[in-house]
Every structure is written in structure tokens, then in C-alpha cells.
Steps between C-alpha positions, in 0.01 A plus 500: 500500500132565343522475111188645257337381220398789250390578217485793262284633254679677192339837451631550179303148348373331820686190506597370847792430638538240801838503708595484874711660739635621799396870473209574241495844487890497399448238256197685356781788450726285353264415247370844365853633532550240211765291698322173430530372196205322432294810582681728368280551151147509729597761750340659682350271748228504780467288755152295499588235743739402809465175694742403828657199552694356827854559234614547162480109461114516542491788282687410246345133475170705452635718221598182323187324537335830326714550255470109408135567407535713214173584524379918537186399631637337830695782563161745436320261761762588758563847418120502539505331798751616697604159557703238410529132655815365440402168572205483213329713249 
């Protein structure tokens, strides 16, 4: 089954958020309905970016390797871009 990487942009103090999943648009729910708690505080959220990957292996690997970087201005570049290659920066 296809798996997405995504990320959100908090509308409330533009942070981003970077997850993956199954079903975006549900997850995307899940998070302005408040159900998540890590997001809970930043809600609500718009979607600025949706990659997909062969499964939620892929996509998750990819959210990890994002979220390792710690680093806004990576994430700006592939907001930006429209792009992100898993296998490099």
C-alpha cells in the first residue's frame, strides 16, 4: 500500500509539522480536530507539501531522515521546491 510523506504548516505560528501516512487528508483532520497530541497547541494546520512513496516504510524512513535535520531551512528548500530526495539533500 502507497504511504505519504507530509508536512504541515501551523497557521496559528508557522511551524511545520512532518509525519506520514496512509490517508493524508484524514490525518490532516486528525490533527486540527486536536487528536494529536503533539499538534494539538499549533492547530490549525495547512498542508504545504505531500510526497509518495512505493509504502509507509519509504515514507516513514523519509519523515525520519527530515525530522533528523533539525534544521527549518531544509524543510523551506523543499516546501519551496516541491521536492524532496530521500536519498540526499
Amino acid at each position: 500500500m502507497k504511504g505519504y510523506l507530509y508536512i504541515l504548516i501551523s497557521l496559528k505560528n508557522g511551524t511545520y509539522y512532518i509525519g506520514s501516512s496512509k490517508d493524508v487528508d484524514k490525518r490532516i483532520g486528525q490533527h486540527n480536530s486536536g487528536n494529536v497530541k503533539a499538534t494539538r497547541y499549533k492547530r490549525p494546520f495547512g498542508l504545504v507539501f505531500k510526497q509518495e512513496h512505493e509504502n509507509m516504510i519509504q515514507a516513514h524512513r523519509a519523515e525520519l531522515k527530515i525530522k533528523s535535520w533539525k534544521r527549518k531551512d531544509f524543510i523551506d528548500k523543499i516546501v519551496k521546491d516541491k521536492h524532496f530526495n530521500h536519498t540526499g539533500r
